[in-house]
C-alpha positions as CSV (number, residue, x, y, z in Angstrom):
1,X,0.0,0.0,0.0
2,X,1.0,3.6,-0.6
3,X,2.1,5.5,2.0
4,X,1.8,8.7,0.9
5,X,-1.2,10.9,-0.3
6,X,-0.9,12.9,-3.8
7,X,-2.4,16.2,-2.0
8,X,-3.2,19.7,-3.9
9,X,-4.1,22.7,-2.6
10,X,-7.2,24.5,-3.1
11,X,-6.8,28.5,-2.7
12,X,-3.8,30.7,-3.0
13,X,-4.6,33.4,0.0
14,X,-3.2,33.2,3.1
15,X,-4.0,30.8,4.3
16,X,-2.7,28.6,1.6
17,X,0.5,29.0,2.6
18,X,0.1,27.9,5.8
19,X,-1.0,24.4,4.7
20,X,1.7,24.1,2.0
21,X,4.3,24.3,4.8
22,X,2.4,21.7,6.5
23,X,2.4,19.0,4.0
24,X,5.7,19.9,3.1
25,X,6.4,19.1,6.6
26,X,4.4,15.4,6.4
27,X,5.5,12.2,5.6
28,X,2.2,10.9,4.6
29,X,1.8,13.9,2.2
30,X,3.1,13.9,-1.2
31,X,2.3,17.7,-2.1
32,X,1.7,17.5,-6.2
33,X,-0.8,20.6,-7.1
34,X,-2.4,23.8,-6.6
35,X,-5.5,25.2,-8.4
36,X,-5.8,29.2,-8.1
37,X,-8.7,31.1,-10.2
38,X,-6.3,33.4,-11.2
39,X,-3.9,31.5,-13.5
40,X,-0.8,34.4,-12.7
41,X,-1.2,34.1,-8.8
42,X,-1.4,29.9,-9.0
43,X,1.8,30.1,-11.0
44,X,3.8,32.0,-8.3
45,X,2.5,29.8,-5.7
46,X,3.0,26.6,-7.5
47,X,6.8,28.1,-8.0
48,X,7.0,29.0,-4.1
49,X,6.6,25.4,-3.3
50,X,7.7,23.2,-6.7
51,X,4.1,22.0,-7.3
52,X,2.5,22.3,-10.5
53,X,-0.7,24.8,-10.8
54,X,-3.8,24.2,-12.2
55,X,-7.3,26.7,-13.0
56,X,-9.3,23.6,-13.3
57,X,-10.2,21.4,-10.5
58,X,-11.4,18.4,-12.6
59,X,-8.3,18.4,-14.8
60,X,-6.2,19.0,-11.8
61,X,-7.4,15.8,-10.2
62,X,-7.3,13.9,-13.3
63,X,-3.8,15.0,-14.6
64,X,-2.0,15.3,-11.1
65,X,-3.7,12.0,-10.1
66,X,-5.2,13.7,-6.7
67,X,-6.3,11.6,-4.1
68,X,-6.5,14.1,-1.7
69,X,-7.6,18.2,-1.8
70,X,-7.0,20.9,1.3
71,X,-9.7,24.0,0.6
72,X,-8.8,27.2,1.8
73,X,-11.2,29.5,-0.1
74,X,-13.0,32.1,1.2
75,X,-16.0,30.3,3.0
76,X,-18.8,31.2,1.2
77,X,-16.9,29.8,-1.8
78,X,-16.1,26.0,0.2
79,X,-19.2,24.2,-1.6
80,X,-18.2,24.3,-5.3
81,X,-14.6,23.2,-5.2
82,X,-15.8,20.7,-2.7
83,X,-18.4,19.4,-5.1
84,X,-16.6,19.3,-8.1
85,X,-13.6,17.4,-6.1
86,X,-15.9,14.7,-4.5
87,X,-17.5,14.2,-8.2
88,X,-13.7,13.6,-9.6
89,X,-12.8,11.0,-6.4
90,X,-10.8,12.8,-4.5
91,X,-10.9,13.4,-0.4
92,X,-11.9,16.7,0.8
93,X,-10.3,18.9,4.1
94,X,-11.7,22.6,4.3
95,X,-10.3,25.2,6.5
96,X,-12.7,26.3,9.3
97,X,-15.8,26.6,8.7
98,X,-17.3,23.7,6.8
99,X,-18.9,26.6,5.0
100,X,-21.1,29.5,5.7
101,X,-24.5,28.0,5.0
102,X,-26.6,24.8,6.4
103,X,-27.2,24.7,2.9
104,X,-23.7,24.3,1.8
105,X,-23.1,22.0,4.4
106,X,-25.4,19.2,3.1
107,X,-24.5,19.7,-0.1
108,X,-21.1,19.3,0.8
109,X,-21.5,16.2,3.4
110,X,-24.1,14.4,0.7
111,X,-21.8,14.4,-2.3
112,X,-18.8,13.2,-0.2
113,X,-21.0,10.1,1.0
114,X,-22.5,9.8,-2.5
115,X,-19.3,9.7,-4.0
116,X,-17.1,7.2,-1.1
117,X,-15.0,10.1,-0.1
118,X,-13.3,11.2,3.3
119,X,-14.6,14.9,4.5
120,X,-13.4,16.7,7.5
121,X,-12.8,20.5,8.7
122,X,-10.0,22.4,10.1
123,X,-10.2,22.2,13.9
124,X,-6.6,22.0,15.0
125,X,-7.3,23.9,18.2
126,X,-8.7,20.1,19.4
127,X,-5.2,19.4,19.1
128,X,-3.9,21.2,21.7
129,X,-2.4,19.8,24.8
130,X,-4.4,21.6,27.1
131,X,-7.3,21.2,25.4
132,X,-7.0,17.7,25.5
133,X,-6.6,18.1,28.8
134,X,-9.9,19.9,29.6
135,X,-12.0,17.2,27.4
136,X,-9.7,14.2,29.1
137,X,-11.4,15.7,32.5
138,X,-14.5,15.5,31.1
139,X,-14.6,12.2,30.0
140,X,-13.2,11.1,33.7
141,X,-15.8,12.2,35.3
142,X,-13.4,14.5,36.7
143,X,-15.9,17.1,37.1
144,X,-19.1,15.4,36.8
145,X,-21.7,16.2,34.6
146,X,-20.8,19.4,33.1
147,X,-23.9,22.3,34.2
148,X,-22.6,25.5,32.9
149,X,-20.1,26.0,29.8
150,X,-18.5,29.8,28.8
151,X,-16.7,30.6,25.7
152,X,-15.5,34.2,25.4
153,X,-13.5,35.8,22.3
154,X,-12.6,39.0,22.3
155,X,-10.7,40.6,19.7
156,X,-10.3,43.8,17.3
157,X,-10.6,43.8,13.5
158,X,-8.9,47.3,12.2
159,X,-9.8,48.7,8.8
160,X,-6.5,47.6,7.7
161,X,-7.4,44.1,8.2
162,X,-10.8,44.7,5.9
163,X,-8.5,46.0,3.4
164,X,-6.1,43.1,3.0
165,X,-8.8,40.9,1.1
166,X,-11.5,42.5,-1.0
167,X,-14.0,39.8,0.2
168,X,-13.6,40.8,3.8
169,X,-16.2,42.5,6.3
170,X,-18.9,41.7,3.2
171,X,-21.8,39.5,3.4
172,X,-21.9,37.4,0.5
173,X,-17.9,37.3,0.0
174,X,-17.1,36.3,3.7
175,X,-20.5,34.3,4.9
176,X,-20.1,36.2,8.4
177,X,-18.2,38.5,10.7
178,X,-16.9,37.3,13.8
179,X,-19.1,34.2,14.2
180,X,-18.5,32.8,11.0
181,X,-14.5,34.2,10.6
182,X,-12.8,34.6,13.7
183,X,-14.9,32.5,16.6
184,X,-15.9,28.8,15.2
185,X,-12.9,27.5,16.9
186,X,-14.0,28.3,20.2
187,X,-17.7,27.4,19.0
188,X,-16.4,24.3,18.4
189,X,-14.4,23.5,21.4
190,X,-17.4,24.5,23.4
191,X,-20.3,21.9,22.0
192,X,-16.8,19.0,22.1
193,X,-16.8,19.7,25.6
194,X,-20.7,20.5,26.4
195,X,-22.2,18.2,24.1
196,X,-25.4,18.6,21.8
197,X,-27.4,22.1,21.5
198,X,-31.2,21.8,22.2
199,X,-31.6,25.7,22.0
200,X,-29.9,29.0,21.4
201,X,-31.4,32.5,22.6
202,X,-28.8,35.1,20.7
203,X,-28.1,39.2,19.7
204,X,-25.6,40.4,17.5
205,X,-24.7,43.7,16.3
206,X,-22.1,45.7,14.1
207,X,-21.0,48.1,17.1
208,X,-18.0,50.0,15.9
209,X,-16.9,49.1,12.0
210,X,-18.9,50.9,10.3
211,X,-16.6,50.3,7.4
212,X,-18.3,46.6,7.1
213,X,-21.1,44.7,6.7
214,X,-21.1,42.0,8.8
215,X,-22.0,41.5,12.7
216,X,-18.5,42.3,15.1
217,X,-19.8,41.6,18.4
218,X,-22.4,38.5,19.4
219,X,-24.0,37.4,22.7
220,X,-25.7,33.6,23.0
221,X,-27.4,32.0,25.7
222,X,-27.6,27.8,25.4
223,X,-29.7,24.9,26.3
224,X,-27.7,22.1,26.2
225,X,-29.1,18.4,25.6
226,X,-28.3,17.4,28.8
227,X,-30.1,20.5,30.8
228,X,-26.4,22.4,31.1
229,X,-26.4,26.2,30.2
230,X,-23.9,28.1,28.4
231,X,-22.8,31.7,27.6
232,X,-21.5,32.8,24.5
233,X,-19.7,36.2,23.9
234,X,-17.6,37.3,20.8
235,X,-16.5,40.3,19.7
236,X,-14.0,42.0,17.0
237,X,-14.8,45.2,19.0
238,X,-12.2,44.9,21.9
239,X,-8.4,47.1,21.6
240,X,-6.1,45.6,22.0
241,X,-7.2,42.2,20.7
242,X,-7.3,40.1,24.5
243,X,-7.9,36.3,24.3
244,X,-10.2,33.5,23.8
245,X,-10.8,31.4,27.0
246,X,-13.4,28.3,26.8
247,X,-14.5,27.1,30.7
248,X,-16.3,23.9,31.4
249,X,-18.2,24.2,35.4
250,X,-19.3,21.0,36.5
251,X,-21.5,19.3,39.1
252,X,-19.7,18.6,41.5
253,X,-18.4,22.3,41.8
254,X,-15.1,21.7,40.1
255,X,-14.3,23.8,36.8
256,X,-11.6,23.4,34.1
257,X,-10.7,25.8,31.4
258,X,-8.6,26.7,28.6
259,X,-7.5,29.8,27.4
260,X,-6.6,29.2,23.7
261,X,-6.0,32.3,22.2
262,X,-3.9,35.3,24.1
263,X,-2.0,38.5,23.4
264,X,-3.5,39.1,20.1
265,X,-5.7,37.6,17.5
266,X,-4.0,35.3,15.1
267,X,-4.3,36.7,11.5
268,X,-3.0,34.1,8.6
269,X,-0.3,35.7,6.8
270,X,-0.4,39.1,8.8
271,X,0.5,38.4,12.4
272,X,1.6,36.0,14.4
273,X,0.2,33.6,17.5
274,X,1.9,35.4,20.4
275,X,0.5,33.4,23.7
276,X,0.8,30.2,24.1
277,X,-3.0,28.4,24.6
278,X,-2.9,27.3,28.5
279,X,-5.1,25.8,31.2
280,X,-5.9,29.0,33.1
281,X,-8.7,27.6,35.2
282,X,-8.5,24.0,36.8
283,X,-10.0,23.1,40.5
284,X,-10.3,19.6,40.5
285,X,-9.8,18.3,43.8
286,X,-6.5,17.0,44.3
287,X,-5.1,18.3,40.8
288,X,-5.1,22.1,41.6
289,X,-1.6,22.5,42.0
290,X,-1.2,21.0,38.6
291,X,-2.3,24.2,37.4
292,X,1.3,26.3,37.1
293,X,3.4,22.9,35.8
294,X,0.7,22.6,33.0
295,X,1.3,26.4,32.3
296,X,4.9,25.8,32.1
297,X,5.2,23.1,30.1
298,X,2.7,24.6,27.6
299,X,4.7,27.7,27.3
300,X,7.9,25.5,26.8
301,X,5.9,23.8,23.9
302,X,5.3,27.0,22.4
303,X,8.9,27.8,22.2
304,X,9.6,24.4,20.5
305,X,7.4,24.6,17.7
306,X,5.7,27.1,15.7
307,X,1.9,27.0,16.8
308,X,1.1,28.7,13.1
309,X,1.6,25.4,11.2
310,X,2.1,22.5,14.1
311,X,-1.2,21.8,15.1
312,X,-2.4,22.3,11.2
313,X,0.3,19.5,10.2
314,X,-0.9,17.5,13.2
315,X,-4.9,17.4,11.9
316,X,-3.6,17.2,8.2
317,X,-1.7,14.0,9.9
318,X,-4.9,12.3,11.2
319,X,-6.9,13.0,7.6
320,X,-4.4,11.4,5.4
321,X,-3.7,8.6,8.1
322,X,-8.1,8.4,7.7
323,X,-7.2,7.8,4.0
324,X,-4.5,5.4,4.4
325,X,-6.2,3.4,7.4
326,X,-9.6,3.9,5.4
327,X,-11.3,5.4,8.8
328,X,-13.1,8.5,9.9
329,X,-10.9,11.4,9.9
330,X,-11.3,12.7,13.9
331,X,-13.1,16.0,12.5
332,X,-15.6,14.9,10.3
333,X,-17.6,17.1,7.5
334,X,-21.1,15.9,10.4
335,X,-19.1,17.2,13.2
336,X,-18.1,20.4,11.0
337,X,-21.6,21.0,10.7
338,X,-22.3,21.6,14.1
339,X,-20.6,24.7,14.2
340,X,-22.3,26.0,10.8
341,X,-25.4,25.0,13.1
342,X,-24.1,27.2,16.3
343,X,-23.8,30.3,14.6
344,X,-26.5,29.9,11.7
345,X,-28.7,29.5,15.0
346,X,-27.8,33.1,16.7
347,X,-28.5,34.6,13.7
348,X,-31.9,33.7,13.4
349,X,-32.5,34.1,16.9
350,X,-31.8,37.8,16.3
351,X,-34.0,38.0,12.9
352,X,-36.9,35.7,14.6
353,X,-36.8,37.7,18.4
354,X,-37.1,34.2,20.0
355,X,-34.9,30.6,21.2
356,X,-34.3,28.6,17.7
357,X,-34.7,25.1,18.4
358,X,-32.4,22.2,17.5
359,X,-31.6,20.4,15.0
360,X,-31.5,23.3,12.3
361,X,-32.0,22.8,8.8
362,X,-31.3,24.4,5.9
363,X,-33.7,27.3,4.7
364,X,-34.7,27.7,1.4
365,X,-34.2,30.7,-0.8
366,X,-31.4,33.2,-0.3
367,X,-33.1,36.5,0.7
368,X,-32.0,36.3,3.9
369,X,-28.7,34.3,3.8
370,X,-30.1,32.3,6.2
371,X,-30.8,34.8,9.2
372,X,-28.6,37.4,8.6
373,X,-30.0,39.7,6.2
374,X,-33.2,40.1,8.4
């Protein structure tokens, strides 16, 4: 059996390159393509990293003999590559989100099943030591049930950072503002760790770019499956950008957390991670003290590898391993969903002015991009 994956790359942006120097750092990746819609700016990229480039997906498949395609397209523009690469055979990994519709979604998730194909998201967050470490706890009972569950992000967008990519800040080119861009890694992380969503009671709002389109600042209230409650708050409204912290209260009156995002916001291609992502919050009896040896060892990490492209080669790792060993990949396209479902539901709590009940579905028709346009 092979061993190695012929893998192309989907999207030239920024976040492109990210994912280029993480197959170029896997042995289970043979890096062979790159299709760009702009034949001049997939030419410089396929020179950057000795791949060949491609502005059709179908031929690119066919004549680079693809088994395997990364999509890091705008999200509003996930579907169609995904589509057309499930039709030609190949496996399909999409940075975060799945997409920005429900509707995208199942399109997406039917045609991989239809056509005998692997799909998974970018969640490489999950990945994280001391995120393991907080769903590890949960699974031992460590905290008992978990009743309450809070996930924070606050951040700040400039108008330079609109200005970098002429689909930012805009409805239709970017699916979302902070919900859909910035916070589905912590929305995510928070429905691992609390389990399934039976209601969401929500307000969003554009509060200080008026520059943009889309929502910068979101408040949730949860209903869990299990009777736990949860509080969401995101916001690209906060200078300096502060930190993104996910806490898990249990029964028992013990609480773990994580703070996975500190110092400033990561932006792909402009700016660094500058903190590493810690435990900040951990009171389960006997294990308090673990708290600061956790912190240091995690900061240690950080200065070992680079966080930008370690935990991305670590989830490419797992889907091409999912190819190889013909299993599920740990993030699948169904669990991707789940976070379209989170934020697609706060929107239409705002446009409908009451809870939205779960499971969603997709609406039909596109006046109101599904809630937001209200």
């Amino acid at each position: 059996m092979n061993d190695k994956i012929r893998t192309a790359l989907i999207g030239v942006g920024k976040v492109g390159h990210l994912h280029a120097q993480a197959l170029g750092a896997l042995a289970e990746a043979e890096f062979v393509a790159v299709y760009g819609r702009n034949a001049e700016r997939a030419a410089a990229f396929a020179r950057q990293y000795h791949v060949k480039p491609y502005t059709d997906i179908a031929t690119m498949i066919r004549d680079a003999r693809v088994q395997a395609v990364i999509i890091g397209t705008p999200h509003p523009a996930h579907a169609a590559p995904a589509l057309q690469a499930a039709q030609a055979g190949a496996h399909i990994l999409i940075e975060k989100p799945l997409a920005s519709s429900l509707k995208d979604c199942d399109a997406m998730i039917a045609a991989a099943q239809n056509a005998h194909v692997k799909l998974g998201v970018i969640s490489q967050r999950r990945w994280y030591t001391s995120v393991q470490r907080v769903r590890a706890a949960i699974d031992a009972g460590k905290i008992g049930k978990p009743i309450l569950g809070m996930m924070m992000l606050l951040g700040w967008r400039d108008q330079a950072y609109y200005r970098a990519d002429p689909w930012r800040g805009k409805w239709i080119e970017e699916g979302g503002g902070v919900l859909v861009n910035q916070a589905p890694h912590q929305l995510d992380l928070l429905q691992w760790f609390m389990g399934p969503v039976a209601e969401v009671f929500a307000y969003w709002d554009n509060l200080n770019h008026p520059y943009i389109e889309v929502e910068d600042t979101a408040v949730a209230t949860i209903r869990f499956q299990n009777g736990a409650l949860g509080s969401i708050v995101v916001s690209n409204s906060q200078k300096p950008g502060l930190y993104g912290k996910v806490h898990i209260h249990g029964a028992n009156g013990a609480s773990v957390g994580v703070q996975t995002d500190g110092g400033a916001m990561f932006i792909a291609g402009m700016a660094p991670v500058l903190e590493p992502p810690i435990n900040d919050l951990w009171t389960v009896p006997g294990e308090e003290a673990l708290l600061a040896q956790w912190q240091a060892e995690d900061r240690a990490m950080f200065e070992r590898v680079d966080t930008t492209t370690y935990y991305h080669q670590l989830q490419i790792q797992d889907f091409l391993r999912a190819i190889l060993e013909d299993r599920e990949p740990a993030i699948t396209g169904v669990e991707g969903r789940k976070t379209v479902e989170l934020f697609t539901a706060i929107y239409r709590s705002q446009r409908d002015r009451h809870p939205v009940q779960f499971p969603l579905d997709a609406e039909n028709g596109s006046e109101g991009f599904d809630g937001r346009l209200a």
